[in-house]
C-alpha positions as CSV (number, residue, x, y, z in Angstrom):
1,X,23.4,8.1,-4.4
2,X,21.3,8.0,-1.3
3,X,16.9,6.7,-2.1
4,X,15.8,9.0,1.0
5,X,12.0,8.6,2.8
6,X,10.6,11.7,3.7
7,X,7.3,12.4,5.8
8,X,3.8,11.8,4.4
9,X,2.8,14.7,6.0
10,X,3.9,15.2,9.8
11,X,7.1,16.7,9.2
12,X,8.5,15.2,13.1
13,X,8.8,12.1,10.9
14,X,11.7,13.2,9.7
15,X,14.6,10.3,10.6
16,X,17.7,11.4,12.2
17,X,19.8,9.7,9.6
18,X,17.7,11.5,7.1
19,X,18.4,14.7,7.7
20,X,22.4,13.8,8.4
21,X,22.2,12.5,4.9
22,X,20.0,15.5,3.0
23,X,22.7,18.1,5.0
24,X,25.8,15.6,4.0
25,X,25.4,15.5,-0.1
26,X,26.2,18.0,-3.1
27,X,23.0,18.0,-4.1
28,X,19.6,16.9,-3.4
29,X,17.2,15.9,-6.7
30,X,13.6,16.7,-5.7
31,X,10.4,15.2,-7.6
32,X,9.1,18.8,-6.9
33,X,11.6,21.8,-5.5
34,X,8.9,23.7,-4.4
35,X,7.2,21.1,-2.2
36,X,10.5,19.5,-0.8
37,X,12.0,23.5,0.3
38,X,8.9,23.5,2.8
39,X,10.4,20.7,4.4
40,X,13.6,21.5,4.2
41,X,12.9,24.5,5.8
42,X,11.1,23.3,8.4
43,X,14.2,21.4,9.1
44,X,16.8,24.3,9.0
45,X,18.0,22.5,5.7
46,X,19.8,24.5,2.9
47,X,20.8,22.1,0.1
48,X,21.3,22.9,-3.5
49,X,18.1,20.9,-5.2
50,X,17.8,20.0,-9.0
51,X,14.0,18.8,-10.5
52,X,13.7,15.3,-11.2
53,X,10.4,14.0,-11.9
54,X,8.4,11.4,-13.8
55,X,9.3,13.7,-17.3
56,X,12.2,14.3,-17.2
57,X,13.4,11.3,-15.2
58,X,15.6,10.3,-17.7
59,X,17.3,13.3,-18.7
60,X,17.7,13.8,-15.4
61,X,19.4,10.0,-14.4
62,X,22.4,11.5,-17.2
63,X,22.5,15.1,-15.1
64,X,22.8,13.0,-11.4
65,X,25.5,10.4,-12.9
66,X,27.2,13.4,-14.4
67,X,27.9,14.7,-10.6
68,X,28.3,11.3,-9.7
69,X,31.6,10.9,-12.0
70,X,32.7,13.9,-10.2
71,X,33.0,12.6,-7.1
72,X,29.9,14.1,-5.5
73,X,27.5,13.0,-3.4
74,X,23.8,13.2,-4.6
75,X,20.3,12.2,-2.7
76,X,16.8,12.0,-4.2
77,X,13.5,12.6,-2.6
78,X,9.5,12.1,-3.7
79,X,7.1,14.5,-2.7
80,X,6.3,12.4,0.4
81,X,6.8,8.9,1.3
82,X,9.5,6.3,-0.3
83,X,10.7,6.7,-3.7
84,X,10.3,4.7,-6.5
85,X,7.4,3.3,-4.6
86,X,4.0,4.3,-6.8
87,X,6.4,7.4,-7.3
88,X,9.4,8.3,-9.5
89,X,13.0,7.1,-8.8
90,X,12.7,3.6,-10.4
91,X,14.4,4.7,-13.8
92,X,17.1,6.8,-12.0
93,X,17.8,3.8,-10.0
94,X,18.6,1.7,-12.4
95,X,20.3,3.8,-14.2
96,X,22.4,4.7,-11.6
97,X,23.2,1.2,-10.5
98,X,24.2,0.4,-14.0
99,X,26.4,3.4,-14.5
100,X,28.2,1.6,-11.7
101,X,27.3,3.8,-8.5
102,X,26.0,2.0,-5.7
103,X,22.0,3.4,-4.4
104,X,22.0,3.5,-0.5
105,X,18.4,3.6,0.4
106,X,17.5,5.6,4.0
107,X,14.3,4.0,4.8
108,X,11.5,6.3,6.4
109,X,7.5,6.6,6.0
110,X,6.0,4.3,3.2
111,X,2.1,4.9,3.1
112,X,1.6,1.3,2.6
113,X,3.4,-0.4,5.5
114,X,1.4,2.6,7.4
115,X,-1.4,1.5,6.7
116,X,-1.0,-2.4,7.1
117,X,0.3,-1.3,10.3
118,X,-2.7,0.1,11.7
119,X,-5.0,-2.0,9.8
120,X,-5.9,-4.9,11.9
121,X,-6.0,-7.5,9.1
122,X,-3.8,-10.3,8.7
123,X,-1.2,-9.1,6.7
124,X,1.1,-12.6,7.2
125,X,0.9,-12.1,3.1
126,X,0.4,-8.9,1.6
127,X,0.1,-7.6,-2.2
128,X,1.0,-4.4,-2.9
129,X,-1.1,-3.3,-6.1
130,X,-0.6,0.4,-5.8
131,X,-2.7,2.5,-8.1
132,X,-5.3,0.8,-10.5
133,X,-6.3,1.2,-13.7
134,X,-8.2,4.7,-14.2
135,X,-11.2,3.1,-16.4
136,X,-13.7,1.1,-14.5
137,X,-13.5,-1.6,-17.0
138,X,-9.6,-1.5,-17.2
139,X,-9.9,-1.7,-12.9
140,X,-12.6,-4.5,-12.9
141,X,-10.2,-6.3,-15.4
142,X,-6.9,-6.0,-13.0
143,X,-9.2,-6.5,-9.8
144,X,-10.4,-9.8,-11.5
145,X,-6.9,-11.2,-11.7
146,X,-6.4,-10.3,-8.2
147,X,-9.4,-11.8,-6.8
148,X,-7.8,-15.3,-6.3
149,X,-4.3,-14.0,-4.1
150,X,-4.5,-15.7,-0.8
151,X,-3.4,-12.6,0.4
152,X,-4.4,-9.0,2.0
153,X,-4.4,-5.9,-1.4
154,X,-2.7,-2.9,-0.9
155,X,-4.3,0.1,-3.2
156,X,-3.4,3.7,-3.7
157,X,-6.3,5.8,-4.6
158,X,-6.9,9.7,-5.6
159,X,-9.4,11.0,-4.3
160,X,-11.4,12.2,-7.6
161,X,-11.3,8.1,-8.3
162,X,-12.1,6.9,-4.8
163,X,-15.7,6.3,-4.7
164,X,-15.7,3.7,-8.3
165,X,-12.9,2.1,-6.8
166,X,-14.5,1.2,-4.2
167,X,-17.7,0.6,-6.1
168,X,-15.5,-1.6,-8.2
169,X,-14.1,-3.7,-5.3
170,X,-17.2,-4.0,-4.3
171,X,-18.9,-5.4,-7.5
172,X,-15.6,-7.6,-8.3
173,X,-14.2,-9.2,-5.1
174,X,-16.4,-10.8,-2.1
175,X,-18.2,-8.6,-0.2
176,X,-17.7,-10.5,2.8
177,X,-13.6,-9.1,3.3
178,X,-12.7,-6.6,5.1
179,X,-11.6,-3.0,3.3
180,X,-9.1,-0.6,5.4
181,X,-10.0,2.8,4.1
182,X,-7.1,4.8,5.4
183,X,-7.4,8.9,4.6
184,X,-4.6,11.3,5.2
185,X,-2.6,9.6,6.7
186,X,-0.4,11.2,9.2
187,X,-2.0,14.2,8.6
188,X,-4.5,16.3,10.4
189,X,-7.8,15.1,9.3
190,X,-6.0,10.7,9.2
191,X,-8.9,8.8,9.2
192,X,-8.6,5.0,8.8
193,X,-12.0,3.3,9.2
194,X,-12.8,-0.7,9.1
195,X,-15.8,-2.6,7.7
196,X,-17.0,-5.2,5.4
197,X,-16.4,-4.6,2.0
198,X,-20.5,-4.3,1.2
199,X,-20.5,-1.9,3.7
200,X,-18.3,0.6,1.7
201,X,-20.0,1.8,-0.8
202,X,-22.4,3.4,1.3
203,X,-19.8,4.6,3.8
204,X,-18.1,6.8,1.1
205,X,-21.0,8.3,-0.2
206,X,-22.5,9.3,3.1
207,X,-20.1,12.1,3.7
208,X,-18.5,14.4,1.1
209,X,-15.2,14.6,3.4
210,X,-15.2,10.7,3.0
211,X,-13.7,11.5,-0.5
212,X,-11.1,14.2,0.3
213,X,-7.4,13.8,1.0
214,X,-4.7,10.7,-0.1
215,X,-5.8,7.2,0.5
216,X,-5.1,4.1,1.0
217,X,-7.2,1.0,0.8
218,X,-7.0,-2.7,2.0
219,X,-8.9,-5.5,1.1
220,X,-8.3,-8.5,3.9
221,X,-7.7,-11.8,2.1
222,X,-10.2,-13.7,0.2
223,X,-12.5,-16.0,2.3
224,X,-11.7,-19.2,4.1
225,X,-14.9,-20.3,2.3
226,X,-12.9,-20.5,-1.3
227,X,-12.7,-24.0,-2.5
228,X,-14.7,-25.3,0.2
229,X,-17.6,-27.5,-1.4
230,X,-21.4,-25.9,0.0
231,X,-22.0,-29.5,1.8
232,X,-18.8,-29.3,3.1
233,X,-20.2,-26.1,4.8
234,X,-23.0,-27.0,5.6
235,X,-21.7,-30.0,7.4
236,X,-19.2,-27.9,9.4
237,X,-22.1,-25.6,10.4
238,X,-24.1,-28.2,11.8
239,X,-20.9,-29.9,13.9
240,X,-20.0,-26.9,15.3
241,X,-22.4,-25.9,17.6
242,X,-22.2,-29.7,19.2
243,X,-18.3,-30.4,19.1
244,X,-14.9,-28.4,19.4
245,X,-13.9,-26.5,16.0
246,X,-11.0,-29.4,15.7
247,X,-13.0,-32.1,15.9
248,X,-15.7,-30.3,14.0
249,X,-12.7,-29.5,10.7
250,X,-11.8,-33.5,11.3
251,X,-15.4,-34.7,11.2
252,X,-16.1,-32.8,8.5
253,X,-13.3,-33.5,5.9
254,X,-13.5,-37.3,6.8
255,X,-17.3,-36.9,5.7
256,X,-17.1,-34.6,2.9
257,X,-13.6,-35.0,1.9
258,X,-13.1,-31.5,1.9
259,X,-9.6,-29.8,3.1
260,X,-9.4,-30.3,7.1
261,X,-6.9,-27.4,7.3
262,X,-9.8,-25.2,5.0
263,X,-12.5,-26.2,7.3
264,X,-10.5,-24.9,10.3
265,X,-10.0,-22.0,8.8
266,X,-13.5,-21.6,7.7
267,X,-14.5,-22.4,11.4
268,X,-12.8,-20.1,12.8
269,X,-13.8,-17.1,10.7
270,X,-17.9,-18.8,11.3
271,X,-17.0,-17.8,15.2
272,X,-15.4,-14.4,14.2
C-alpha cells in the first residue's frame, strides 16, 4: 500500500512519482471521492477510488487488506496534504502493517514543514502539536504543558476557532515569542504574516479576511530569559553596552552564577 502526499491546494504540486504511483495501483482509497476526482482530473487520472475516512476507517482497513490478499495494489490519499498527519490514515496503517503488507509512503506537501519553511524562526527543534483542544479551558490546559518545550509549536487551526486560539496563546505563553500566522497556504489568497505574539490578537481581529481560509500557526521557542535569575539580567544589561556580548555572558555568570551559555543566549536576543 502506497501513504501518497497530494497538493494543499496548487494542484502543479503534484510529484512526478505521485502520479506514476496513483496511475500504477488497483485502486485508490480517498478520505473524500468527490474532492480527490477534482484532482485527479486535473491530472488526466482515471483510477477506481473507494471512501475511507475517519468513520469508517476501520471498516475500511478490512476492505483494503481484502484487495491486498489478492495481489493488488492499493494507494490512499487525504483531502490535501500527508496522510495520517492531523488526518486519517493512522489506523489503516497499522492495520495494514500488521496484516503483514508493507506501507510505502510517497512524500509530497505537509502543511507543517511548509510553513516552518517559510517561517523565519528557528526551527533547529520543532513540536508538532497539530490541532488543540476545541474548549478554551481544555486549550489553555494543553498550552500550559507546552509552555516549557525549548522548542518552536506547530498548530493547526480552523478558521471558526482561530481568533481564541490565538487569544489563548496569547494569555498562556510569553508574549514576547514570535507567532507565524500562515493562511491558505499555497493557495490564492496564502498569507503568512510575522510578529510578536502580543501583537496578535489585535492583528486577527483587525480584518475579517484575517479569519478565513486553513491555517497554520507557529509559536518561536520560549525565551532565552527562562531560568535566568532578574539580577542576572540586570547585570548582563548593564555589561553590555561597555564590553563584547562574550565577555559580557562570562562576567556575568562569574558574578551572578547564572548559566554563561543562557546569558549568551539572552544577549544575543537583547541585540535582536
Amino acid at each position: 500500500m502506497y501513504v501518497v502526499a497530494t497538493p494543499l491546494g496548487n494542484r502543479q504540486d503534484m510529484t512526478l512519482r505521485a502520479l506514476a504511483v496513483l496511475r500504477a495501483v488497483d485502486l485508490v482509497a480517498c478520505e473524500d471521492k468527490r474532492h480527490s476526482q477534482r484532482l485527479f482530473d486535473s491530472h488526466g487520472l482515471t483510477p477506481h477510488t473507494y471512501a475511507l475516512h475517519e468513520h469508517n476507517e476501520q471498516e475500511g482497513a478490512t476492505r483494503i487488506i481484502e484487495r491486498l490478499t489478492q495481489g493488488q495494489h492499493v494507494a490512499f490519499v487525504s483531502d490535501a496534504g500527508t496522510p495520517a498527519v492531523s488526518d486519517p490514515g493512522a489506523r489503516l496503517v497499522a492495520r495494514v502493517q500488521e496484516a503483514g503488507f508493507p506501507v510505502i509512503p510517497v512524500p509530497g506537501p505537509c502543511a507543517a514543514i511548509a510553513a516552518l519553511s517559510a517561517s523565519g524562526l528557528n526551527t533547529a527543534r520543532f513540536q508538532f502539536v497539530g490541532f488543540l483542544p476545541s474548549k478554551s479551558s481544555a486549550r489553555r490546559s494543553a498550552l500550559e504543558d507546552l509552555r516549557g518545550l525549548d522548542a518552536a509549536l506547530v498548530f493547526y487551526e480552523a478558521p471558526h476557532r482561530v481568533r481564541e486560539c490565538i487569544e489563548d496563546l496569547a494569555a498562556v505563553l510569553e508574549t514576547t515569542r514570535e507567532v507565524v500566522v500562515c493562511r491558505e497556504l499555497t493557495k490564492m489568497f496564502e498569507q503568512i504574516v510575522r510578529m510578536p505574539l502580543a501583537d496578535a490578537p489585535a492583528w486577527i481581529a483587525a480584518d475579517p479576511n484575517h479569519e478565513r481560509g486553513e491555517f497554520v500557526i507557529l509559536v518561536g521557542a520560549r525565551p532565552a530569559t527562562e531560568g535566568i535569575p532578574p539580577e542576572a539580567q540586570r547585570v548582563l544589561k548593564i555589561l553590555l553596552p561597555e564590553v563584547p556580548l562574550k565577555l559580557a555572558a562570562k562576567l556575568t555568570a562569574e558574578i551572578t552564577g547564572a548559566s554563561k551559555n543562557a546569558l549568551y543566549d539572552y544577549g544575543l536576543s537583547l541585540k535582536a
